[in-house]
MARKE-388886 format. One record per atom (N, C-alpha, C, O): residue in three letters; residue number from 1; atom name; x, y, z. Coordinates in Angstrom, 3 decimals, decimal comma. Example, Ala and Ser with C-alpha at 12.3 -4.5 7.8 and 13.67 -1.06 7.14 Angstrom:
BEGIN
[voza 'Ala'; 1; 'N'; [13,190; -5,690; 7,800]],
[voza 'Ala'; 1; 'CA'; [12,300; -4,500; 7,800]],
[voza 'Ala'; 1; 'C'; [13,200; -3,300; 7,800]],
[voza 'Ala'; 1; 'O'; [14,236; -3,319; 8,465]],
[voza 'Ser'; 2; 'N'; [12,850; -2,250; 7,080]],
[voza 'Ser'; 2; 'CA'; [13,670; -1,060; 7,140]],
[voza 'Ser'; 2; 'C'; [12,900; 0,030; 7,870]],
[voza 'Ser'; 2; 'O'; [13,409; 1,138; 8,039]],
***
This chain:
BEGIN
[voza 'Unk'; 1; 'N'; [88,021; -196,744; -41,827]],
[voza 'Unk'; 1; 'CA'; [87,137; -196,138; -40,864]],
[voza 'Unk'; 1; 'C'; [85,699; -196,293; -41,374]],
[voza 'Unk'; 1; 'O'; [85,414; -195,986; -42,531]],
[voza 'Unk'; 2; 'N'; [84,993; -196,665; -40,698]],
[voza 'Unk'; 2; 'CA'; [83,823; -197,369; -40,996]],
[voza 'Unk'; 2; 'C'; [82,878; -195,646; -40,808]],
[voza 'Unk'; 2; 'O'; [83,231; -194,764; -40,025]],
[voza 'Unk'; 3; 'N'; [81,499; -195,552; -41,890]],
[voza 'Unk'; 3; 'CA'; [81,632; -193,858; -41,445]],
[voza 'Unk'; 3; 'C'; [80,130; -193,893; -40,912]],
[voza 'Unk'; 3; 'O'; [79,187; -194,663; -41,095]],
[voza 'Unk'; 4; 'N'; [80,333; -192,618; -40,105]],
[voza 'Unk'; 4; 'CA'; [79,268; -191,872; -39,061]],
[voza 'Unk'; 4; 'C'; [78,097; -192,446; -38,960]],
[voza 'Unk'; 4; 'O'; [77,681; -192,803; -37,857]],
[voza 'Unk'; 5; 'N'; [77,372; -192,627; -40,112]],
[voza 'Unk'; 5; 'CA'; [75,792; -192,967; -40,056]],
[voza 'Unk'; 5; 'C'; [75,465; -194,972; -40,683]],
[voza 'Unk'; 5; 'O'; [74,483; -195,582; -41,104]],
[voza 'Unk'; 6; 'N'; [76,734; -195,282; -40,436]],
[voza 'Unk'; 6; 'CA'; [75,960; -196,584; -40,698]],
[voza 'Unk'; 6; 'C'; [75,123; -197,236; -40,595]],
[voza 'Unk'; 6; 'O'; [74,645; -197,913; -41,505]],
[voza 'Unk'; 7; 'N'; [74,598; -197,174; -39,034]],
[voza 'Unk'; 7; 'CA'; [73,636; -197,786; -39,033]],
[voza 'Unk'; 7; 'C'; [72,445; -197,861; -39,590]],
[voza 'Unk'; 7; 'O'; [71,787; -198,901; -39,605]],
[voza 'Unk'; 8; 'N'; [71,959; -196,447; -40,239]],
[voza 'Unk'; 8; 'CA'; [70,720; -196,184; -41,011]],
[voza 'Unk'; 8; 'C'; [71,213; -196,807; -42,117]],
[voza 'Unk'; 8; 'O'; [70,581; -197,755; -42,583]],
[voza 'Unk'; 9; 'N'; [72,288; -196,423; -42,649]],
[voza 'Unk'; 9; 'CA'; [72,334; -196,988; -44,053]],
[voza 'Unk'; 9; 'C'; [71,856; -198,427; -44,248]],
[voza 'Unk'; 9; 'O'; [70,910; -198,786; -44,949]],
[voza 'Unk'; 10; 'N'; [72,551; -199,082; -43,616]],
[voza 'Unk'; 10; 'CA'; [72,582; -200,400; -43,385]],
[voza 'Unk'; 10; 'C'; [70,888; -200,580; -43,331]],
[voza 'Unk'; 10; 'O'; [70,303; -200,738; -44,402]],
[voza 'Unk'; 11; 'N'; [70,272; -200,557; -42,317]],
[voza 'Unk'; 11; 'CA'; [68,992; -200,420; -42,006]],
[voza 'Unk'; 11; 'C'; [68,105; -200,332; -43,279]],
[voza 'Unk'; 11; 'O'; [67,322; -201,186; -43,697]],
[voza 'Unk'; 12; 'N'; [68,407; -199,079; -43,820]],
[voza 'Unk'; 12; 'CA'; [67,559; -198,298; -44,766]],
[voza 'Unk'; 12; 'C'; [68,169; -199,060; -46,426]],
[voza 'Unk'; 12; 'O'; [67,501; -198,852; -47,439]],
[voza 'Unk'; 13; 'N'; [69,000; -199,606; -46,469]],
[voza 'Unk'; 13; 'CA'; [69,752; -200,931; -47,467]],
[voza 'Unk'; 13; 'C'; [69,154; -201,815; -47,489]],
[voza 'Unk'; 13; 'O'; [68,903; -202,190; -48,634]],
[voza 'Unk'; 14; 'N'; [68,540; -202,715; -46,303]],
[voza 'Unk'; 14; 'CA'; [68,134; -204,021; -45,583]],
[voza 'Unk'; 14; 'C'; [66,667; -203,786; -46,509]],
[voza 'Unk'; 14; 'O'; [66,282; -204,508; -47,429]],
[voza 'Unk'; 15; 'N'; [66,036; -202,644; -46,008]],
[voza 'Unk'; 15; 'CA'; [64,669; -202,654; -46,081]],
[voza 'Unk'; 15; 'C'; [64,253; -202,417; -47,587]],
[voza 'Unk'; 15; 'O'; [63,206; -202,826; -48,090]],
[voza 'Unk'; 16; 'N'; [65,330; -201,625; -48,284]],
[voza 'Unk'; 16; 'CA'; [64,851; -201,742; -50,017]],
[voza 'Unk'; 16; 'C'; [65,072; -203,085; -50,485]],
[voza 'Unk'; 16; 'O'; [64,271; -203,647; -51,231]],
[voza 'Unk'; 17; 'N'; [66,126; -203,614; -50,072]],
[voza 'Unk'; 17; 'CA'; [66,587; -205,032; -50,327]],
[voza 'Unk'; 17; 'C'; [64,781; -206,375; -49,945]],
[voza 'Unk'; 17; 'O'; [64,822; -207,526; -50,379]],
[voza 'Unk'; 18; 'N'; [63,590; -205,898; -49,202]],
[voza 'Unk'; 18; 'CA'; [63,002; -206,669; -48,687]],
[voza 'Unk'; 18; 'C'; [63,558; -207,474; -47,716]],
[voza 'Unk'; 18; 'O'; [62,791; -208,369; -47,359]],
[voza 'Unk'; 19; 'N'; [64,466; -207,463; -47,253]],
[voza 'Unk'; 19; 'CA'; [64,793; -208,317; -46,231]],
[voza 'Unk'; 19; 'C'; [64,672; -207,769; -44,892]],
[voza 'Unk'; 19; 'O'; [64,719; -206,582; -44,567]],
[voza 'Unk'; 20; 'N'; [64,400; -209,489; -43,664]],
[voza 'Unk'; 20; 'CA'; [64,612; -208,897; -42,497]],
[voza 'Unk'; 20; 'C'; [65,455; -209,313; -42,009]],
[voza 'Unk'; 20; 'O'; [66,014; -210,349; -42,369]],
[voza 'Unk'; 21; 'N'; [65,871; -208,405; -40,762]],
[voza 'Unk'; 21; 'CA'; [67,404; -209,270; -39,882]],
[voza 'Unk'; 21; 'C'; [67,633; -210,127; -39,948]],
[voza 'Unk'; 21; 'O'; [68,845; -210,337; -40,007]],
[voza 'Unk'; 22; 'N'; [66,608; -211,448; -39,997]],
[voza 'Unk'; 22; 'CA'; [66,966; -212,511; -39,799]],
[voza 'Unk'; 22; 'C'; [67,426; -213,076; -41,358]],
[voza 'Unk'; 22; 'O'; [68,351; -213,875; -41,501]],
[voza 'Unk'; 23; 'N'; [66,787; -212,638; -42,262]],
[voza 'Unk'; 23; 'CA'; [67,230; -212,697; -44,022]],
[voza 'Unk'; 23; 'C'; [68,673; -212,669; -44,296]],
[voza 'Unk'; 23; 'O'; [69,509; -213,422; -44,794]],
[voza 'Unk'; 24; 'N'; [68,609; -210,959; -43,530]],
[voza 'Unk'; 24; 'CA'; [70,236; -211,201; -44,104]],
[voza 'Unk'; 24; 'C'; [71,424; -211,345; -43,300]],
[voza 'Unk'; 24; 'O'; [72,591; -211,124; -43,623]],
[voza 'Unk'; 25; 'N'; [70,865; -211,821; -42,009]],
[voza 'Unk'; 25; 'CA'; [71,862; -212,464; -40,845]],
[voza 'Unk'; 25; 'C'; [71,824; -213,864; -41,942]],
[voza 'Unk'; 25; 'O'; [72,426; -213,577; -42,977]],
[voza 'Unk'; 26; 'N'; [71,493; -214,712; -41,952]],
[voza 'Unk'; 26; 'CA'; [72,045; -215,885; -43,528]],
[voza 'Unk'; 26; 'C'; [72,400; -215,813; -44,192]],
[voza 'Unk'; 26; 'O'; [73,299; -216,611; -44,457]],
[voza 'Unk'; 27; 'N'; [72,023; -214,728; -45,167]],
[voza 'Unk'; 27; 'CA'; [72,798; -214,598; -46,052]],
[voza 'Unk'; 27; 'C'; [74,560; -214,224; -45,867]],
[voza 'Unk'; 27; 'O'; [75,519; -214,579; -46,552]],
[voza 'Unk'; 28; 'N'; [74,476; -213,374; -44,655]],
[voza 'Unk'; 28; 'CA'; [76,290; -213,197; -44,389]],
[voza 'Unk'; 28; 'C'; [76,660; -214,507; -43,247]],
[voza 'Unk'; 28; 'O'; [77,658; -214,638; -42,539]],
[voza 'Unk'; 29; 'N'; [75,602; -215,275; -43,364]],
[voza 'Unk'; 29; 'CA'; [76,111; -216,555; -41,785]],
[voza 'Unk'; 29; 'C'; [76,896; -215,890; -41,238]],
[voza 'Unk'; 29; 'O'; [78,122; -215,893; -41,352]],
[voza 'Unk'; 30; 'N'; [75,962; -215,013; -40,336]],
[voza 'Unk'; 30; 'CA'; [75,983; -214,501; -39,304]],
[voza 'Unk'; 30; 'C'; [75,018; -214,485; -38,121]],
[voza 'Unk'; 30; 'O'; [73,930; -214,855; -38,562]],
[voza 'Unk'; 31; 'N'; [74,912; -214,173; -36,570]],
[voza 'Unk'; 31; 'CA'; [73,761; -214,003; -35,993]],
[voza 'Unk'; 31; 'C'; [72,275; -212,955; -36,199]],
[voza 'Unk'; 31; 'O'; [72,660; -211,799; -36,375]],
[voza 'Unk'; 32; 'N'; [71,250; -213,018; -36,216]],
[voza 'Unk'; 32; 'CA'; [70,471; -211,999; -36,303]],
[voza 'Unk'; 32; 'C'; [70,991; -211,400; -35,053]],
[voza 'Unk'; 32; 'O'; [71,157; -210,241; -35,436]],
[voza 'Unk'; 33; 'N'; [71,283; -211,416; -34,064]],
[voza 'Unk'; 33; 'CA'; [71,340; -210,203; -33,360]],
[voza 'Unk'; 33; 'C'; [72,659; -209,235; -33,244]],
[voza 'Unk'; 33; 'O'; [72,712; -208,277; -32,473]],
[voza 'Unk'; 34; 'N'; [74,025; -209,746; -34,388]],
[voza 'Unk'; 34; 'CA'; [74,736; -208,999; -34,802]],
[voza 'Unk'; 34; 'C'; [74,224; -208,007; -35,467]],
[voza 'Unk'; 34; 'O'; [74,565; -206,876; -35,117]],
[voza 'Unk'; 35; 'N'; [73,335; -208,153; -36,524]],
[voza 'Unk'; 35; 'CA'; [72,329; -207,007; -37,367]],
[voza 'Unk'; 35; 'C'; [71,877; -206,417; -36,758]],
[voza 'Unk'; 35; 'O'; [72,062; -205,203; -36,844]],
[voza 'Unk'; 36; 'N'; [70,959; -207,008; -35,724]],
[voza 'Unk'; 36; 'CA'; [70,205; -206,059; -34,576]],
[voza 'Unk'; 36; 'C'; [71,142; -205,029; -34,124]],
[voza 'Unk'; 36; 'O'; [70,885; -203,874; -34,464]],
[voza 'Unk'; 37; 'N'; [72,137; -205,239; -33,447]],
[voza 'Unk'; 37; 'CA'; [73,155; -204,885; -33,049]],
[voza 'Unk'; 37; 'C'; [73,253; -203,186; -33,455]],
[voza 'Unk'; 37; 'O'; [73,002; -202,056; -33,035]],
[voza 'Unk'; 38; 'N'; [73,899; -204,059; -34,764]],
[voza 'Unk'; 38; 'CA'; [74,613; -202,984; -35,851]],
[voza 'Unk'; 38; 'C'; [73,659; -201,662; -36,140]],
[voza 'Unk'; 38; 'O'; [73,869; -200,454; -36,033]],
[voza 'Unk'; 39; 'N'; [72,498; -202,458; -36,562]],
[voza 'Unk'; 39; 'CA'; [71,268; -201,704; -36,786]],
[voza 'Unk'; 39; 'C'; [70,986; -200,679; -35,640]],
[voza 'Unk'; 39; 'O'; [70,301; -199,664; -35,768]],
[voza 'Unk'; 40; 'N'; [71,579; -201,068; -34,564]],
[voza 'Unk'; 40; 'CA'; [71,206; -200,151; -33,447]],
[voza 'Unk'; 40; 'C'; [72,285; -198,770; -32,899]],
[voza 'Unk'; 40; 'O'; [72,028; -197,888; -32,080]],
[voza 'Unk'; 41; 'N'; [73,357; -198,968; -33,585]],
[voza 'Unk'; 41; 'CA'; [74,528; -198,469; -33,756]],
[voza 'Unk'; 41; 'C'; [76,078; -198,710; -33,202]],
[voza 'Unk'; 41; 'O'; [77,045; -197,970; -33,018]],
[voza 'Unk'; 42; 'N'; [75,823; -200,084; -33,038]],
[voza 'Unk'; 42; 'CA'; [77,549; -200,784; -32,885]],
[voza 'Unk'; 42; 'C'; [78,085; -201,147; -33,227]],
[voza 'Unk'; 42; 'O'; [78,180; -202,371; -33,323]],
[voza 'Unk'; 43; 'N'; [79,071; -200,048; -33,804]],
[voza 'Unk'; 43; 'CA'; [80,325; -200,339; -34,585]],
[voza 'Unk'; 43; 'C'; [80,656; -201,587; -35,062]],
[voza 'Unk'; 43; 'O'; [81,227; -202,332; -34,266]],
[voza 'Unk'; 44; 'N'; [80,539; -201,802; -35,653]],
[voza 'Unk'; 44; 'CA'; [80,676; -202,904; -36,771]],
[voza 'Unk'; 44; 'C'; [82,505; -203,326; -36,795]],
[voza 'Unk'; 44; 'O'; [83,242; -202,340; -36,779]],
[voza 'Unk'; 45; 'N'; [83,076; -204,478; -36,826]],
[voza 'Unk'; 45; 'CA'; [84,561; -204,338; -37,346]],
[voza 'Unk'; 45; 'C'; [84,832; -204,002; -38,638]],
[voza 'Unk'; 45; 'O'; [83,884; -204,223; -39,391]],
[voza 'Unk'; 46; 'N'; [85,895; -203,501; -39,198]],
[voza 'Unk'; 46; 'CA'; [86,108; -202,810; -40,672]],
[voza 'Unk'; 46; 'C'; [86,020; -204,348; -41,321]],
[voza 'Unk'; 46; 'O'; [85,558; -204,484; -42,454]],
[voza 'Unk'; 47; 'N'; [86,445; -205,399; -40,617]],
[voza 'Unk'; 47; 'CA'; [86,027; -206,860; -42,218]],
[voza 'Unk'; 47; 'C'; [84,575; -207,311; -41,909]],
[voza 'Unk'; 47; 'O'; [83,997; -207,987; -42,760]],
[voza 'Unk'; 48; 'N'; [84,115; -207,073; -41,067]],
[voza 'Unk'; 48; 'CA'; [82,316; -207,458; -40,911]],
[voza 'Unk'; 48; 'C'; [81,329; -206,186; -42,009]],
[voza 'Unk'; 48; 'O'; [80,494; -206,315; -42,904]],
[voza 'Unk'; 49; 'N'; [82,152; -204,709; -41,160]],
[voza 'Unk'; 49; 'CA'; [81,472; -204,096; -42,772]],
[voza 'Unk'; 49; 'C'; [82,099; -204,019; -44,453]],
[voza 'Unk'; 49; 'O'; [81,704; -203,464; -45,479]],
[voza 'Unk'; 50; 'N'; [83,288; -204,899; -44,096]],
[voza 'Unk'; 50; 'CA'; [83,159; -204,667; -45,630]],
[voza 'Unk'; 50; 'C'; [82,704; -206,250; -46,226]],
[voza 'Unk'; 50; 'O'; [82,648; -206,553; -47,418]],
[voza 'Unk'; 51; 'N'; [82,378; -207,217; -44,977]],
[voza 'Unk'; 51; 'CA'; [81,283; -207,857; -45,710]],
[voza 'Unk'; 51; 'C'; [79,579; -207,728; -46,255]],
[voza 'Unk'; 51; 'O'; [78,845; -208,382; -46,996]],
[voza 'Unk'; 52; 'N'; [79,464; -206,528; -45,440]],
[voza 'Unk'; 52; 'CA'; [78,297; -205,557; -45,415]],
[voza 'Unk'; 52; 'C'; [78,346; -205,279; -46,904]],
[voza 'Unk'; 52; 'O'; [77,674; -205,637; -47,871]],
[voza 'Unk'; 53; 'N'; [79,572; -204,376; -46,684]],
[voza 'Unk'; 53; 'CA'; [79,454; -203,598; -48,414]],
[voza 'Unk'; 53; 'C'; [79,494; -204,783; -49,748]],
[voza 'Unk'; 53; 'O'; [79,082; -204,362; -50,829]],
[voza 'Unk'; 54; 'N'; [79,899; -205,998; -49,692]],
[voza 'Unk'; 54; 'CA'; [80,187; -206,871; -50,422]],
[voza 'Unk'; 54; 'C'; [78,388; -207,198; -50,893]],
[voza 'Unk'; 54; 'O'; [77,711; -207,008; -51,903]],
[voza 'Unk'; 55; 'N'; [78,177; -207,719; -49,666]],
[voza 'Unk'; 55; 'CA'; [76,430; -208,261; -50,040]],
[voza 'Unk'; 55; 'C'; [75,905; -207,418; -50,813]],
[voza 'Unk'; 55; 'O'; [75,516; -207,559; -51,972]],
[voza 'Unk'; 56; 'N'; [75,899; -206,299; -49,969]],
[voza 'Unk'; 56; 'CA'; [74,452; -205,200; -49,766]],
[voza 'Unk'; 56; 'C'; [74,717; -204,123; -50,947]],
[voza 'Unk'; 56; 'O'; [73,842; -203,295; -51,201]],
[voza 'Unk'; 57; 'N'; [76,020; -204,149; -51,714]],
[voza 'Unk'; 57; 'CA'; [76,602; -202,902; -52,502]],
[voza 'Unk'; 57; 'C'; [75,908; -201,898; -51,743]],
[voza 'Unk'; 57; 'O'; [74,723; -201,569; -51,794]],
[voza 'Unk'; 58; 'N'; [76,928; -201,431; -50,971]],
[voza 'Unk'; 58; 'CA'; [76,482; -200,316; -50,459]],
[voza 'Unk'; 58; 'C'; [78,250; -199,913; -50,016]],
[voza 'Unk'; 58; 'O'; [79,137; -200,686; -50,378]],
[voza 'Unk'; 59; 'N'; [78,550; -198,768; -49,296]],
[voza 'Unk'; 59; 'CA'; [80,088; -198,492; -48,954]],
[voza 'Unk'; 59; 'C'; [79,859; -197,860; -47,717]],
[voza 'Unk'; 59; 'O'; [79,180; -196,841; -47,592]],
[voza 'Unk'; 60; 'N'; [80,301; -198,330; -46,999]],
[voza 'Unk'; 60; 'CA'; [80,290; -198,377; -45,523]],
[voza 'Unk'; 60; 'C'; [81,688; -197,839; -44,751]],
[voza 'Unk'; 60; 'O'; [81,558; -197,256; -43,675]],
[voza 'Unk'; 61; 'N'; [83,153; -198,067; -45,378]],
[voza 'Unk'; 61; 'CA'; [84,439; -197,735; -44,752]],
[voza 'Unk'; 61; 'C'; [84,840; -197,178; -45,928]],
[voza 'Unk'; 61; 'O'; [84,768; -197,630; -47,070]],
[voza 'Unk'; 62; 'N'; [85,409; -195,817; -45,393]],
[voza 'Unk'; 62; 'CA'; [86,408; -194,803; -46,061]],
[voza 'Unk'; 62; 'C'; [87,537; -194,617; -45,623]],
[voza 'Unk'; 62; 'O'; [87,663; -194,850; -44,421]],
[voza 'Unk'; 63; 'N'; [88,390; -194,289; -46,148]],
[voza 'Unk'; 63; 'CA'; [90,201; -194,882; -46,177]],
[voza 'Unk'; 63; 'C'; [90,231; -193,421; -45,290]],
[voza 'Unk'; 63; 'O'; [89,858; -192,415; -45,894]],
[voza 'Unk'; 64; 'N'; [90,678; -193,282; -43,832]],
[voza 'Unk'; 64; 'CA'; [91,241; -192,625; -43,120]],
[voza 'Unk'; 64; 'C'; [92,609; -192,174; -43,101]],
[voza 'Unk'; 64; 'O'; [93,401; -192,894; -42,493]],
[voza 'Unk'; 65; 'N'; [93,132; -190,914; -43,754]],
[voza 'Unk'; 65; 'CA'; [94,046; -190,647; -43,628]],
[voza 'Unk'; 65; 'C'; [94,781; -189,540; -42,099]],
[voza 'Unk'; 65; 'O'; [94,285; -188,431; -41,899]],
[voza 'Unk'; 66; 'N'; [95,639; -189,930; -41,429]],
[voza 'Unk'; 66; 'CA'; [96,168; -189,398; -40,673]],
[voza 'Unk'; 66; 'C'; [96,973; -188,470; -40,708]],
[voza 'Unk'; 66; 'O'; [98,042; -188,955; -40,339]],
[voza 'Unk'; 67; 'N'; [97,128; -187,217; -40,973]],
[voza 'Unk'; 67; 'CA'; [98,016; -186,261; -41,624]],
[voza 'Unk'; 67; 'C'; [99,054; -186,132; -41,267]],
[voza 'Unk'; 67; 'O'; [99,902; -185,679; -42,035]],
[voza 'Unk'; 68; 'N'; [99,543; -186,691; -39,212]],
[voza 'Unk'; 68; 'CA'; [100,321; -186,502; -38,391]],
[voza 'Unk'; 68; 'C'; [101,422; -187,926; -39,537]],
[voza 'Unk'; 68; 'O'; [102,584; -187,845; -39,935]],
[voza 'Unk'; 69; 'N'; [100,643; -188,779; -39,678]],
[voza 'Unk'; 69; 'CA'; [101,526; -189,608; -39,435]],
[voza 'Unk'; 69; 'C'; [102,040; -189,765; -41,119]],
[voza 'Unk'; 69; 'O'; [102,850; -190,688; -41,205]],
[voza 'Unk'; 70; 'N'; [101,826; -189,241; -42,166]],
[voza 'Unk'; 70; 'CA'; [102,433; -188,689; -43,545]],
[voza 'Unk'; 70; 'C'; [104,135; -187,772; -42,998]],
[voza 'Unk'; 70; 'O'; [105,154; -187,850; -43,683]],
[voza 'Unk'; 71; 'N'; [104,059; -187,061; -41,808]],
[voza 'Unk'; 71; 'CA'; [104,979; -186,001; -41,616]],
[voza 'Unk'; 71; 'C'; [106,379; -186,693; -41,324]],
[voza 'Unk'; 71; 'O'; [106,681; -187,595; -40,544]],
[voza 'Unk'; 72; 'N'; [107,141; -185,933; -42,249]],
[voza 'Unk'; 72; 'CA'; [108,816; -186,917; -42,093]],
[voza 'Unk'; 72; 'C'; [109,320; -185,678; -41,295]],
[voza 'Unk'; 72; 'O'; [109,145; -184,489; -41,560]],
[voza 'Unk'; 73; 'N'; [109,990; -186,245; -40,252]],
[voza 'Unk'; 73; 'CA'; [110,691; -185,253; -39,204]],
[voza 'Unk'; 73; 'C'; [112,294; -184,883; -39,670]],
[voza 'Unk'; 73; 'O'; [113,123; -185,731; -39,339]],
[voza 'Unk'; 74; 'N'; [112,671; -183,992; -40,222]],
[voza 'Unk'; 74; 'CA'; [113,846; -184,324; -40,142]],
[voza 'Unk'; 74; 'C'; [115,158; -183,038; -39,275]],
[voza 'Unk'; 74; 'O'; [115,307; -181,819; -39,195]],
[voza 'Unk'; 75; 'N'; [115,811; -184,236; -38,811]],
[voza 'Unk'; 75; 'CA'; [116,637; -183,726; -37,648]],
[voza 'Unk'; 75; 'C'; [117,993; -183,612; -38,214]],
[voza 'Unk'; 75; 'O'; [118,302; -184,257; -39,216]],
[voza 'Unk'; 76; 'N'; [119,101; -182,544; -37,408]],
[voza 'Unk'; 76; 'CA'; [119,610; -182,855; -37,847]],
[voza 'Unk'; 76; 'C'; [121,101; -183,366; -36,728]],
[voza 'Unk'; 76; 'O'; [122,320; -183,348; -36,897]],
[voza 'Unk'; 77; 'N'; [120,328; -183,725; -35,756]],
[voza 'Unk'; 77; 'CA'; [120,716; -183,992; -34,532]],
[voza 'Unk'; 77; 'C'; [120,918; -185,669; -34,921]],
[voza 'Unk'; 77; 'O'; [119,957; -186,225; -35,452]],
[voza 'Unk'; 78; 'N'; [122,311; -186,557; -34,624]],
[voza 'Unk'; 78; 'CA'; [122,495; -187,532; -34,868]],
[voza 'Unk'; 78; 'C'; [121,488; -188,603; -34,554]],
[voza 'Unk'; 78; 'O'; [120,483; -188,279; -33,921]],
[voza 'Unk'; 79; 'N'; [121,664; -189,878; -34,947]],
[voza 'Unk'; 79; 'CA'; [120,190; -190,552; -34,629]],
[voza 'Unk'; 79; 'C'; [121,196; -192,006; -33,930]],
[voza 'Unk'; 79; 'O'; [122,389; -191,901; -34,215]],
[voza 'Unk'; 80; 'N'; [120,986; -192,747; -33,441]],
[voza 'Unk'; 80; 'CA'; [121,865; -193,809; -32,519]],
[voza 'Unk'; 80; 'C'; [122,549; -194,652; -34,031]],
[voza 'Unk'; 80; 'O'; [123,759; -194,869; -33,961]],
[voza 'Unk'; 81; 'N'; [121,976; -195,024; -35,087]],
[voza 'Unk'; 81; 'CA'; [122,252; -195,596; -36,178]],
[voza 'Unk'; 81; 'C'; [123,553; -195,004; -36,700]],
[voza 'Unk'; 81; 'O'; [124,532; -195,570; -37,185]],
[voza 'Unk'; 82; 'N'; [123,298; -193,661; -36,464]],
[voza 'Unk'; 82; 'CA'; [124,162; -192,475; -37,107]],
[voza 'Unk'; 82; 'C'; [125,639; -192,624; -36,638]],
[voza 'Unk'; 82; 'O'; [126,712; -192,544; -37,236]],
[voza 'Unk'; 83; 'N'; [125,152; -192,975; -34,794]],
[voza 'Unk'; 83; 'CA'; [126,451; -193,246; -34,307]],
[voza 'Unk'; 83; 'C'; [127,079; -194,177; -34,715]],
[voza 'Unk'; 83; 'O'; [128,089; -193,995; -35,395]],
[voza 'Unk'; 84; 'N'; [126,732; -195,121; -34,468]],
[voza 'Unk'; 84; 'CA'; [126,921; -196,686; -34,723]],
[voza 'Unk'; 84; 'C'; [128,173; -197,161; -35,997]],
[voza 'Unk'; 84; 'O'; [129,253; -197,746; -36,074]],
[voza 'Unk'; 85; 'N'; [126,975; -196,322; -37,030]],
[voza 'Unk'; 85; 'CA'; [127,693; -196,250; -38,081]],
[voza 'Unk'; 85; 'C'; [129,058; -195,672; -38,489]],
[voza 'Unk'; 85; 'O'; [129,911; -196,018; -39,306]],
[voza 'Unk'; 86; 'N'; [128,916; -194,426; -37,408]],
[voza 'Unk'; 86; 'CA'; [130,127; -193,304; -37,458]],
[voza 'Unk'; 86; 'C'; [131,413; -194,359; -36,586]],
[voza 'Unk'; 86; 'O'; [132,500; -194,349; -37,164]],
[voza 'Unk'; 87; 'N'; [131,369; -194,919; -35,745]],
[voza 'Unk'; 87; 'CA'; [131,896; -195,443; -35,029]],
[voza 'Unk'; 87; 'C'; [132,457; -196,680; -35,849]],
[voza 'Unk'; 87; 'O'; [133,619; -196,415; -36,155]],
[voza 'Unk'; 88; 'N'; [132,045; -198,056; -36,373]],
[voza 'Unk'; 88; 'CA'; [132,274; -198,566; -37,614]],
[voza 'Unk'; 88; 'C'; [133,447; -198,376; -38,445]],
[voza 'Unk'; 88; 'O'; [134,481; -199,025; -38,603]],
[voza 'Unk'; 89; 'N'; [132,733; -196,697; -39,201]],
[voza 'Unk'; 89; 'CA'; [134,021; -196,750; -40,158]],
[voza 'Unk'; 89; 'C'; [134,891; -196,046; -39,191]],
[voza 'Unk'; 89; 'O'; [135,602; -195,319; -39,884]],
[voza 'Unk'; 90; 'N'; [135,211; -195,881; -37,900]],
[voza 'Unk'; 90; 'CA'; [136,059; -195,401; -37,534]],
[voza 'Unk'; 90; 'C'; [137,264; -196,148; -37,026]],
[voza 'Unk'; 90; 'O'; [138,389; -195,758; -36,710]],
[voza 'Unk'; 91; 'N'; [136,583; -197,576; -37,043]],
[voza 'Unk'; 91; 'CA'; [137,914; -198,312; -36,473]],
[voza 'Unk'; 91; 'C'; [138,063; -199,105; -37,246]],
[voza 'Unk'; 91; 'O'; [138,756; -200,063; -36,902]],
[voza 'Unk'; 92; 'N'; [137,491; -199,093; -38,653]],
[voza 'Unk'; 92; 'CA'; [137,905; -199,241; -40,065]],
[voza 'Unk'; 92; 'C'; [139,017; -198,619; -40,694]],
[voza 'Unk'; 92; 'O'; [139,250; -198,829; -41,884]],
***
């Protein structure tokens, strides 16, 4: 997840760096008006900024964890596998 305020960063990165859009649109051979872009606040893809973070050392995407999706459900209501299986050794 690429986070909240990038675009300044980025921006405010660019400009200690001395460079302008068009500087470091070359240096990543990329368009200047992807920078423009970005610079203006559009979402960036997570491998475009972490070519961001590569150049510019700077860190741009933080590892999003989903809490829902850590959660193991457990049932104890058969599951179709369950059958399957039960069925199997049954005419075994």
């Amino acid at each position: 997840m690429v986070i909240p305020d990038f675009s300044r960063l980025i921006k405010n990165k660019r400009e200690s760096m001395n460079l302008t859009q068009e500087q470091l649109a070359k240096r990543l051979n990329e368009k200047e008006s992807m920078i423009q872009s970005i610079e203006k606040g559009r979402m960036p893809s997570i491998a475009f900024a972490k070519k961001l973070e590569k150049n510019m050392d700077i860190v741009l995407v933080k590892e999003y964890k989903n809490s829902h999706a850590e959660l193991k459900v457990e049932s104890e209501a058969p599951t179709i596998g369950n059958m399957i299986q039960f069925k199997v050794r049954k005419k075994n």
